[in-house]
N, C-alpha and C positions, 0 to 999 in steps of 0.2 A: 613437328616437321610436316607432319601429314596435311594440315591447314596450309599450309604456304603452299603446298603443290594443287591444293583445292583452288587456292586466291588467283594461282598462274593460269591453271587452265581454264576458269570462267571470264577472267582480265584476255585470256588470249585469244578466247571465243567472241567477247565482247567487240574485241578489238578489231578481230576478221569482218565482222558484221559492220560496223564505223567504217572502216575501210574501203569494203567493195562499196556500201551504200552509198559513200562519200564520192568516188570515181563513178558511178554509176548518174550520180546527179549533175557530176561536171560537165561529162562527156556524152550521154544518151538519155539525156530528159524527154526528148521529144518521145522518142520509142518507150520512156517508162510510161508516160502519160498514155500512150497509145494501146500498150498491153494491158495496162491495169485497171481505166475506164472506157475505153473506147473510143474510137475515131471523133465521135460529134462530140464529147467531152474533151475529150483532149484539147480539139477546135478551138473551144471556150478557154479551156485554161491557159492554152500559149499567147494569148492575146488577139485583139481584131486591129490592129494598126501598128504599124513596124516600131514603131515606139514605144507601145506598151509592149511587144514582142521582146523588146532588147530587155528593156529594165525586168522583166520577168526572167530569160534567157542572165543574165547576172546577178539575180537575187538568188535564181537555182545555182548558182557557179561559186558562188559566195558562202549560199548553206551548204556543200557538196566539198566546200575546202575545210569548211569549218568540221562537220563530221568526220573528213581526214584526220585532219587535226588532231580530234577528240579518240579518233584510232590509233593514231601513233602515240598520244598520250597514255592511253588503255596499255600499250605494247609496252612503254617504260615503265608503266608501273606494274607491271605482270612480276619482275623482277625482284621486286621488295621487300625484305623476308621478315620487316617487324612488325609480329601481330597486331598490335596496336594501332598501326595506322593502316593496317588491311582492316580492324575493324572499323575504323572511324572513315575509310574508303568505302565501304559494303556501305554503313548506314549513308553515307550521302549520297552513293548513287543509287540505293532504293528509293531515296527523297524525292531526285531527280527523276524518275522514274512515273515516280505517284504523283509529282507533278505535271509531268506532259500527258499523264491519262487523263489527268480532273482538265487540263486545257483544250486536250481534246474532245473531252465528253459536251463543256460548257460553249465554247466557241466551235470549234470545226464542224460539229457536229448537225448547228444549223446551216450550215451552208448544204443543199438541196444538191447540189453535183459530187460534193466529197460525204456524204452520209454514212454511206456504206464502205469508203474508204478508211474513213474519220472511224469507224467499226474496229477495222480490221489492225489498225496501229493503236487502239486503246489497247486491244486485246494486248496486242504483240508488248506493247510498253509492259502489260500486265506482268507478259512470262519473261519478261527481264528483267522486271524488277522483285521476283520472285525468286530469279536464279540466284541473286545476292543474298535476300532471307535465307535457302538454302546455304546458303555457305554459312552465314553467322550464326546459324543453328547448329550447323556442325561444327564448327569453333567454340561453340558455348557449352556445345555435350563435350568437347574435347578437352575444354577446359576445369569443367566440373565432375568430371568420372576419374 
């Protein structure tokens, strides 16, 4: 029993983070870009032509529903109480995880304005997909003690 309250609270931790990150991308792209690289960066990344401006401004509106999404997904399944498919939940989203850090190491990483960005979301992909190892090591002593 003690596992399924481990699965809710990291599923609902998870899920606060999808959440705001997702409304965040919808509605105040311009200001994440602004706080997190810098005015003449930011410049760069919202586009030089109102056209590339929109399709940028809709790409972020697009990713920003889709990580909704992916939060309120996190949130139904917070509630799930068969071990079994919180295990087979943990191991894919640590998949997922170790996936976006190797795509961000290989590709983002060369881009010369997100470097140091591209950094700082590997890292972060790191310790969430470590928060999941932590659980299914505690499942796994829970299941063999």
């Amino acid at each position: 029993m003690m596992g399924s309250s481990v699965f809710s609270v990291i599923c609902l931790l998870h899920s606060l983070i999808a959440l705001t990150s997702g409304s965040l991308m919808m509605f105040y792209m311009e200001e994440i870009y602004t706080f997190g690289h810098g005015i003449e960066i930011a410049t760069k990344l919202l586009g030089s032509t109102p056209h590339d401006q929109l399709l940028i401004r809709t790409s972020d509106s697009f990713s920003g529903l889709l990580l909704f999404a992916i939060g309120l997904l996190l949130f139904m399944v917070a509630f799930v109480n068969d071990r079994e498919f919180q295990s087979f939940f943990a191991k894919g989203c640590m998949l997922l995880h170790a996936a976006m850090a190797l795509w961000r190491c290989y590709f983002e990483s060369g881009l010369e304005d997100l470097a140091w960005d591209s950094l700082r979301q590997t890292v972060g992909d790191f310790l969430l997909g470590v928060s999941w190892g932590f659980f299914l090591v505690y499942i796994w002593k829970d299941k063999y003690d």
